[in-house]
N, CA, C and O atoms as CSV, one atom per row, in Angstrom:
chain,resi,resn,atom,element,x,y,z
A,1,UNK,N,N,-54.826,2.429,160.004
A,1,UNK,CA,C,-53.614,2.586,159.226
A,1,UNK,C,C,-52.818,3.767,159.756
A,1,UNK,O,O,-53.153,4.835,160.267
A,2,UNK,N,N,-51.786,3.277,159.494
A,2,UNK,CA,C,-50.426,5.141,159.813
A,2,UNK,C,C,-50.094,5.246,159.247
A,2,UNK,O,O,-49.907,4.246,158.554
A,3,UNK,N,N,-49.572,6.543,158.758
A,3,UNK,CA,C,-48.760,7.441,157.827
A,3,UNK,C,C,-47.387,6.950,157.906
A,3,UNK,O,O,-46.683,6.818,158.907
A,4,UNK,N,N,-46.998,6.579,156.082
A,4,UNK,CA,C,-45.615,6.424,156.054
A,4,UNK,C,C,-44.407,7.405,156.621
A,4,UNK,O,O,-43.189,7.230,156.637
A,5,UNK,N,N,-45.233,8.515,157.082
A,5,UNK,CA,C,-44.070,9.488,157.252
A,5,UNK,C,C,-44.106,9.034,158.955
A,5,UNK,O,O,-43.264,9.750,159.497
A,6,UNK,N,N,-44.602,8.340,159.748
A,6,UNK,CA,C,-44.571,8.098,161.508
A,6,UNK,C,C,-44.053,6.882,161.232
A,6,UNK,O,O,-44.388,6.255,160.227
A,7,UNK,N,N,-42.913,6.305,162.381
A,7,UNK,CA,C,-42.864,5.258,162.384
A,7,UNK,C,C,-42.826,5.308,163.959
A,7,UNK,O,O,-42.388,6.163,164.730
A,8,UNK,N,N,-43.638,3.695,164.230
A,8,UNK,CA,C,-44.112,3.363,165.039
A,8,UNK,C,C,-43.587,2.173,166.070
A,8,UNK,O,O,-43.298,1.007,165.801
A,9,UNK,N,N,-43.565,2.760,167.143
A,9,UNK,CA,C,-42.311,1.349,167.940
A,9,UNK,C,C,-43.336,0.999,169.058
A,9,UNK,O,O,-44.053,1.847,169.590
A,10,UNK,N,N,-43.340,-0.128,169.322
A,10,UNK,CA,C,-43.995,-0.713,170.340
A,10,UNK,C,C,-43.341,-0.839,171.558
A,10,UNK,O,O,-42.438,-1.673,171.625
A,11,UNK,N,N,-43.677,-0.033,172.738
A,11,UNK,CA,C,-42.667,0.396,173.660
A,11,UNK,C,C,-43.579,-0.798,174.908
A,11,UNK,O,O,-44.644,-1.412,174.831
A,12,UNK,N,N,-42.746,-0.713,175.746
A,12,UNK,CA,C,-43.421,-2.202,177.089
A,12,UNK,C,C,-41.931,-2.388,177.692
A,12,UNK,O,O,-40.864,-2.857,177.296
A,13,UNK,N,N,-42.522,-1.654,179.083
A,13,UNK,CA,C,-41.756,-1.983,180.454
A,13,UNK,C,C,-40.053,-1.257,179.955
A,13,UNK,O,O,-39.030,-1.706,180.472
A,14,UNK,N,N,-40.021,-0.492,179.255
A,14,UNK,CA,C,-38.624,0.216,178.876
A,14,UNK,C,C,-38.053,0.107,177.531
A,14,UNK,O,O,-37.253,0.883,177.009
A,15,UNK,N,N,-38.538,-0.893,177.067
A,15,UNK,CA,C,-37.813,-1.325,175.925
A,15,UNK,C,C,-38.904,-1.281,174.260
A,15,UNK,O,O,-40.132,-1.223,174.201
A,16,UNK,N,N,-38.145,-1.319,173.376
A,16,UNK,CA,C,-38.654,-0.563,172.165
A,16,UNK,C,C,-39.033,-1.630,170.867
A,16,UNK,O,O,-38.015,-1.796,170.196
A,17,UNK,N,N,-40.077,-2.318,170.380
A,17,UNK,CA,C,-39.659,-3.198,169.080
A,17,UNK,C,C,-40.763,-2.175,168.234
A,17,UNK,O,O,-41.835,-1.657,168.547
A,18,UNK,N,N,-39.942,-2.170,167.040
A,18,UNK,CA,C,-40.430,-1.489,165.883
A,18,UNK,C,C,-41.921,-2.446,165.264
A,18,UNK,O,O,-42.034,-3.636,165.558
A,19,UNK,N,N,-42.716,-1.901,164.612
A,19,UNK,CA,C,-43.924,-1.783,164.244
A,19,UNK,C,C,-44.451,-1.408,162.812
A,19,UNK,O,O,-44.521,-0.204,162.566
A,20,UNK,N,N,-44.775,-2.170,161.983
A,20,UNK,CA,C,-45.261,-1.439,160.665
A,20,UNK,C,C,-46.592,-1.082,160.692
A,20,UNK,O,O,-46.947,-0.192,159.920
A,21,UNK,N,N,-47.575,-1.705,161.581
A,21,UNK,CA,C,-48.949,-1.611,161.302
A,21,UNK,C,C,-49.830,-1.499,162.734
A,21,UNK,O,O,-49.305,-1.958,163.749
A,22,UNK,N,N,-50.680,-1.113,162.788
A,22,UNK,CA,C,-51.798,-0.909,164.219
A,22,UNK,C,C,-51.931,-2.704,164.502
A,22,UNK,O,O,-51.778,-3.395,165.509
A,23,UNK,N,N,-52.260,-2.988,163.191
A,23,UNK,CA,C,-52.233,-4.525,163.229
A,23,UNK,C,C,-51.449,-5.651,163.851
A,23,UNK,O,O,-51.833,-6.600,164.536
A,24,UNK,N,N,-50.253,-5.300,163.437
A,24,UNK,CA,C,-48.897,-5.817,163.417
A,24,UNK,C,C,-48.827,-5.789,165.443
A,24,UNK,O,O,-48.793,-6.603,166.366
A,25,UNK,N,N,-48.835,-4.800,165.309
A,25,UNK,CA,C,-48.922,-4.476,166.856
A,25,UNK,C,C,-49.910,-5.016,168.173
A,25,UNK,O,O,-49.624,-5.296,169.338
A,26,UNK,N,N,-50.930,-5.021,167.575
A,26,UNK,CA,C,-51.890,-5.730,168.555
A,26,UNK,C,C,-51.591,-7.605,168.162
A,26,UNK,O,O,-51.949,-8.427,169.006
A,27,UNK,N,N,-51.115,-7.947,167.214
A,27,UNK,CA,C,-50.595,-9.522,167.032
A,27,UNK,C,C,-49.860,-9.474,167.638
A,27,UNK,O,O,-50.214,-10.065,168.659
A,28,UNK,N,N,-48.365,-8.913,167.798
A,28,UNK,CA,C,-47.236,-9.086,168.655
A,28,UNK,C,C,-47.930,-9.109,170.386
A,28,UNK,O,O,-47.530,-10.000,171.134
A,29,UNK,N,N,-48.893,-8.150,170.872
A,29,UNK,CA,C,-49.045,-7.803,171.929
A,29,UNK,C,C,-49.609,-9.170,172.622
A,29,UNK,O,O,-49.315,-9.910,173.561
A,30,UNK,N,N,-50.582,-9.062,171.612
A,30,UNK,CA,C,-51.714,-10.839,172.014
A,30,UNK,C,C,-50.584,-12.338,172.160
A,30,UNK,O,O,-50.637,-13.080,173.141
A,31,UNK,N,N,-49.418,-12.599,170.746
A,31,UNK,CA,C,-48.633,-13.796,170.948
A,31,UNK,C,C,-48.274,-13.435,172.442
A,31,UNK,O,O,-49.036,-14.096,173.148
A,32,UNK,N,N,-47.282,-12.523,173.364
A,32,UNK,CA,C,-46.619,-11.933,173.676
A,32,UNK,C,C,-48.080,-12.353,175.545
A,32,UNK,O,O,-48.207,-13.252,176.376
A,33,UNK,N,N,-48.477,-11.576,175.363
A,33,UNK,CA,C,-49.817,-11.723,176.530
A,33,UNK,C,C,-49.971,-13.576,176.792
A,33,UNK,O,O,-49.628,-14.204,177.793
A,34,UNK,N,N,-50.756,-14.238,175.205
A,34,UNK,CA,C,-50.988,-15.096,175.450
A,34,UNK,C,C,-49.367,-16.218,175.961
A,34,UNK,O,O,-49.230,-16.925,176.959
A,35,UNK,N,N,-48.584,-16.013,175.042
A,35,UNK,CA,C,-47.360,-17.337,175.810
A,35,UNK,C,C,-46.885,-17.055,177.166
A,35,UNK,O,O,-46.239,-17.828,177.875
A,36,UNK,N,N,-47.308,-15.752,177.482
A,36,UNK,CA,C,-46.962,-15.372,179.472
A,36,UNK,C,C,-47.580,-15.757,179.831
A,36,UNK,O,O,-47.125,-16.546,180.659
A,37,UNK,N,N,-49.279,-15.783,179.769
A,37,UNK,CA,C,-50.578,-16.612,180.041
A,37,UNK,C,C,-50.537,-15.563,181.506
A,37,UNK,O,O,-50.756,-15.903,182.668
A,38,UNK,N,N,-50.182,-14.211,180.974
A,38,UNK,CA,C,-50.744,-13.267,182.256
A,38,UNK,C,C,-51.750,-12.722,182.223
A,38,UNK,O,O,-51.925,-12.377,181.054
A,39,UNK,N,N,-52.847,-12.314,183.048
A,39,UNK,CA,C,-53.928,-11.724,183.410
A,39,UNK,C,C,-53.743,-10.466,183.062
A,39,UNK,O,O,-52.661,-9.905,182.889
A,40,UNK,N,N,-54.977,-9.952,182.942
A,40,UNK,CA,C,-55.125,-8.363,183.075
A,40,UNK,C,C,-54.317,-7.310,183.705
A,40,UNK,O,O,-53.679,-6.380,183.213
A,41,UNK,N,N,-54.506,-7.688,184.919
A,41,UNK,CA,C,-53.808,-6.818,186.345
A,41,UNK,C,C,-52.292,-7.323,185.766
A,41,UNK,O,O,-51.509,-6.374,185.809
A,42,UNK,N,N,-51.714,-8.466,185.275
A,42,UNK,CA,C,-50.199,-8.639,185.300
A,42,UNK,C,C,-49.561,-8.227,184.085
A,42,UNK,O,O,-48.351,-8.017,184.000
A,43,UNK,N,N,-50.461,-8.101,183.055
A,43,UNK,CA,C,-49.615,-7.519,181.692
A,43,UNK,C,C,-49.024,-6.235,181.875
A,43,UNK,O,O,-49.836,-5.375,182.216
A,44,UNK,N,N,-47.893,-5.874,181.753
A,44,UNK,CA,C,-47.522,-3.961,181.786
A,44,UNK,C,C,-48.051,-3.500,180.747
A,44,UNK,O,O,-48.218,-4.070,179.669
A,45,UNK,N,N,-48.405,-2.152,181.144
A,45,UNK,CA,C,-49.319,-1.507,180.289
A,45,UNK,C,C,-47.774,-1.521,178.480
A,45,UNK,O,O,-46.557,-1.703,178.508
A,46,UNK,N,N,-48.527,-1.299,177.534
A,46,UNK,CA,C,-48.007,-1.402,175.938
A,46,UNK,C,C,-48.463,-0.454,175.148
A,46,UNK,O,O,-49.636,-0.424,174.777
A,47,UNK,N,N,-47.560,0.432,174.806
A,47,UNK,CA,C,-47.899,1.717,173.798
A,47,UNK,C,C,-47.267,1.724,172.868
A,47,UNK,O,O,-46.171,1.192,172.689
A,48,UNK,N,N,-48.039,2.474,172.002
A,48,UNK,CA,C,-46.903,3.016,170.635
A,48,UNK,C,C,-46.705,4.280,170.644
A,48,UNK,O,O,-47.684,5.013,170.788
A,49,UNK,N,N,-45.373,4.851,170.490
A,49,UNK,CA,C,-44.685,5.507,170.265
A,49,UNK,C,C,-44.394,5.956,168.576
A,49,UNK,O,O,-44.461,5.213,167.597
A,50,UNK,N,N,-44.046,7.452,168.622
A,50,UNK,CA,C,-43.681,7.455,167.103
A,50,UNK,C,C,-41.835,7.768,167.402
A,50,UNK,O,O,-41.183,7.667,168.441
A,51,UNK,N,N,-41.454,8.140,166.113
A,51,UNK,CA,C,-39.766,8.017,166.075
A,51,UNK,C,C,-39.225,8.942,166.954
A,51,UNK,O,O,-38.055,8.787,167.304
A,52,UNK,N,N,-40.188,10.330,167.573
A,52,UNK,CA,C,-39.714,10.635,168.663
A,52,UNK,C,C,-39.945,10.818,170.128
A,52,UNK,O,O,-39.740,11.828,170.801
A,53,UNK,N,N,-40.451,9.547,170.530
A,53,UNK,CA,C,-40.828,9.142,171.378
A,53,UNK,C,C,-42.297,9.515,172.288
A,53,UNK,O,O,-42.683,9.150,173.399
A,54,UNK,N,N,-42.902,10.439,171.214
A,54,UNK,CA,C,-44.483,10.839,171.552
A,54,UNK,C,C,-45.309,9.881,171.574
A,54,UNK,O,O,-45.290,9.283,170.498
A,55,UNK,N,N,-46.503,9.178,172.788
A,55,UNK,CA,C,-47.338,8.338,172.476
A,55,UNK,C,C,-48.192,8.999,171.859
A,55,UNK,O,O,-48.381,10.216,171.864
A,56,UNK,N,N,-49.115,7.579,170.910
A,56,UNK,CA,C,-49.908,7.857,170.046
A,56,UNK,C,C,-50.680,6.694,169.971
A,56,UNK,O,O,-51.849,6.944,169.678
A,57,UNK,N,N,-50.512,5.890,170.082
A,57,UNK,CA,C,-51.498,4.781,170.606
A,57,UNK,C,C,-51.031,4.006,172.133
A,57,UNK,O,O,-49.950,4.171,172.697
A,58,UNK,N,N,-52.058,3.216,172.558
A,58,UNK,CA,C,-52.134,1.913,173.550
A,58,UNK,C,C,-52.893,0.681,173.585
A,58,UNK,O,O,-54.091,0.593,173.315
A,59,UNK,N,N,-52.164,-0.221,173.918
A,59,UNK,CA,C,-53.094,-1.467,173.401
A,59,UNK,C,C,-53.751,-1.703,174.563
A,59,UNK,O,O,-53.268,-1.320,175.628
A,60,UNK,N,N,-55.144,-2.481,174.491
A,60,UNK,CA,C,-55.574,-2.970,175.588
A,60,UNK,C,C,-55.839,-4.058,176.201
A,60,UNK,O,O,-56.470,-4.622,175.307
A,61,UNK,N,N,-55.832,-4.671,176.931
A,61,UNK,CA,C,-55.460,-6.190,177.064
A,61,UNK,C,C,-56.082,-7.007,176.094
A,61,UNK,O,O,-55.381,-7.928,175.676
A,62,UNK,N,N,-57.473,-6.881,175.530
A,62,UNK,CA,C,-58.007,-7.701,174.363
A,62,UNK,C,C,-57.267,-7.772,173.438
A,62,UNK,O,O,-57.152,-8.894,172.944
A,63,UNK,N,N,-56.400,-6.538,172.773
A,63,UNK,CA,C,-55.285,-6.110,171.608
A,63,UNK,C,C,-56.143,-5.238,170.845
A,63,UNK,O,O,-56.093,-5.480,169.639
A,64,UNK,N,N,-56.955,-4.248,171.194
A,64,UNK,CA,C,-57.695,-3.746,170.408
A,64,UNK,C,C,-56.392,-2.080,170.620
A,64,UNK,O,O,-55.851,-1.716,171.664
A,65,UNK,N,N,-56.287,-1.516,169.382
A,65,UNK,CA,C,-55.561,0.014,169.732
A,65,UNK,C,C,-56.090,1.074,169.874
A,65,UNK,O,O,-56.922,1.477,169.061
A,66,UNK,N,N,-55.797,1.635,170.735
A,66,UNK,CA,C,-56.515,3.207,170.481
A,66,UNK,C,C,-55.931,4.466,170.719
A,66,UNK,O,O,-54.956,4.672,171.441
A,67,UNK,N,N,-56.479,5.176,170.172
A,67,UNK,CA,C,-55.520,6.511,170.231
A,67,UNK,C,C,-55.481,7.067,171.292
A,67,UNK,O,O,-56.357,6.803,172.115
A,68,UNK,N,N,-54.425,8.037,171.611
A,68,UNK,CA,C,-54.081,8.438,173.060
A,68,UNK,C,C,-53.389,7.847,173.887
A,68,UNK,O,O,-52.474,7.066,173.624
A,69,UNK,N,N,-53.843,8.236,175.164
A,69,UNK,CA,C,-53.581,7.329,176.842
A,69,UNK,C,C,-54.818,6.509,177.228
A,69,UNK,O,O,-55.941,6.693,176.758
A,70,UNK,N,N,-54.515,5.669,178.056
A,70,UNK,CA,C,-55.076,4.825,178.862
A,70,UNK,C,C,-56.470,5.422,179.740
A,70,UNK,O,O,-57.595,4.948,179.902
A,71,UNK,N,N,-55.834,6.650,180.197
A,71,UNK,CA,C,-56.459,7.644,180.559
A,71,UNK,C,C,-57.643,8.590,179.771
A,71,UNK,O,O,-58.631,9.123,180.274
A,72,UNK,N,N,-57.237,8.602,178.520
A,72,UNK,CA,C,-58.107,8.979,178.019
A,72,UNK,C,C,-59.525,8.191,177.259
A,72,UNK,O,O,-60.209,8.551,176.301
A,73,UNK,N,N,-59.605,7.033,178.106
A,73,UNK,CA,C,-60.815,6.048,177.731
A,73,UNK,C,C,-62.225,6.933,177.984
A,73,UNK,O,O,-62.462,7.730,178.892
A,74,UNK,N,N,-62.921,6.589,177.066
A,74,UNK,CA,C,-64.343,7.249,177.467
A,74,UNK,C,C,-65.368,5.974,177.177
A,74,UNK,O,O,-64.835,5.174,176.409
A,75,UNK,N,N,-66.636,5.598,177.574
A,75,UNK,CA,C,-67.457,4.831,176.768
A,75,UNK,C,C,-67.893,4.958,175.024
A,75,UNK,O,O,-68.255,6.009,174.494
A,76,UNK,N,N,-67.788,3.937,174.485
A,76,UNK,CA,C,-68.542,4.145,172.981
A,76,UNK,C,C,-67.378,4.743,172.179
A,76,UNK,O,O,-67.754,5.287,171.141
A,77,UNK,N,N,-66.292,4.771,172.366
A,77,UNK,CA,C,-65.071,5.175,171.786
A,77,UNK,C,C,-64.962,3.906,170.507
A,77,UNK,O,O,-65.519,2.809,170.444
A,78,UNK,N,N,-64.010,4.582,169.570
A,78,UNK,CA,C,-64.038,3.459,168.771
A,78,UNK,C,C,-62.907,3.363,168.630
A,78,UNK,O,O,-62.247,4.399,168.554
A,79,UNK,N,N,-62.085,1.724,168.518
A,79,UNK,CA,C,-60.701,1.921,168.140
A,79,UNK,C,C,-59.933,2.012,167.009
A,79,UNK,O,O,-60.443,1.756,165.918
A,80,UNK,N,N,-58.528,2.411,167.124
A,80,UNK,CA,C,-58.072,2.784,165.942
A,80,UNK,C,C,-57.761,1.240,165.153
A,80,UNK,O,O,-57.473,1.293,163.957
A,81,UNK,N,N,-57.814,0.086,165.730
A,81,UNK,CA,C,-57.479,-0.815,165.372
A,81,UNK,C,C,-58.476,-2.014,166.092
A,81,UNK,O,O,-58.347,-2.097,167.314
A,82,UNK,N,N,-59.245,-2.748,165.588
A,82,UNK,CA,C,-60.097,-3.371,166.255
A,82,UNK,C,C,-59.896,-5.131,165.559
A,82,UNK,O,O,-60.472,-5.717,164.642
A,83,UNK,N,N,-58.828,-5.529,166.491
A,83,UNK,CA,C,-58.797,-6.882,166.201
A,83,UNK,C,C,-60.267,-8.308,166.757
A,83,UNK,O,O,-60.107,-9.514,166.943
A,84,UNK,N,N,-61.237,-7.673,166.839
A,84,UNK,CA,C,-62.104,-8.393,166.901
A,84,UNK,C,C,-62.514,-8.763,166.086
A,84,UNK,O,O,-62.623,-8.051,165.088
A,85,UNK,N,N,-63.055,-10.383,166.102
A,85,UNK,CA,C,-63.861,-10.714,164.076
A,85,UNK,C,C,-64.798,-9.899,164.710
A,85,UNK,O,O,-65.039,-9.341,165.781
A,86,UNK,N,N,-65.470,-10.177,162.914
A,86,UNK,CA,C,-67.016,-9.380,162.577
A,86,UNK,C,C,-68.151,-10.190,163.181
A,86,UNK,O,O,-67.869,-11.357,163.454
A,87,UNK,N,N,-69.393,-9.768,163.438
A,87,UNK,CA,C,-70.090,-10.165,164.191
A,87,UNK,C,C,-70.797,-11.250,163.554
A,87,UNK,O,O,-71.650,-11.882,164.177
């Protein structure tokens, strides 16, 4: 979840669509991935941004979110948004 006081834009390849939810965001990313039917290597990387343009999340090609950069992946991390079902 995010704080009503951040609002959150889903930024990709220059351009900006607004965001209510971690949720919301990894659905748009996945329709968006899946109707290109691009691979890994071909999706541009997809972040969220808050209203002044600080990242604060990134999605990852599965649509799972997590906080930070791309860069800052470690193993056993957990995400801020984990669109996977339950086991």
């Amino acid at each position: 979840m995010t704080s009503a006081a951040i609002r959150l834009l889903l930024r990709a390849e220059g351009r900006l669509w607004p965001v209510r939810t971690l949720k919301e965001a990894s659905e748009k990313y996945c329709a968006v991935r899946d109707r290109l039917g691009f691979g890994a290597s071909q999706m541009p990387p997809v972040v969220l941004v808050d209203q002044h343009g600080t990242q604060r999340f990134y999605i990852s090609y599965n649509g799972r979110v997590w906080h930070g950069h791309h860069h800052d992946y470690a193993p056993g991390r957990i995400p801020a948004y984990d669109n996977a079902p339950p086991p």
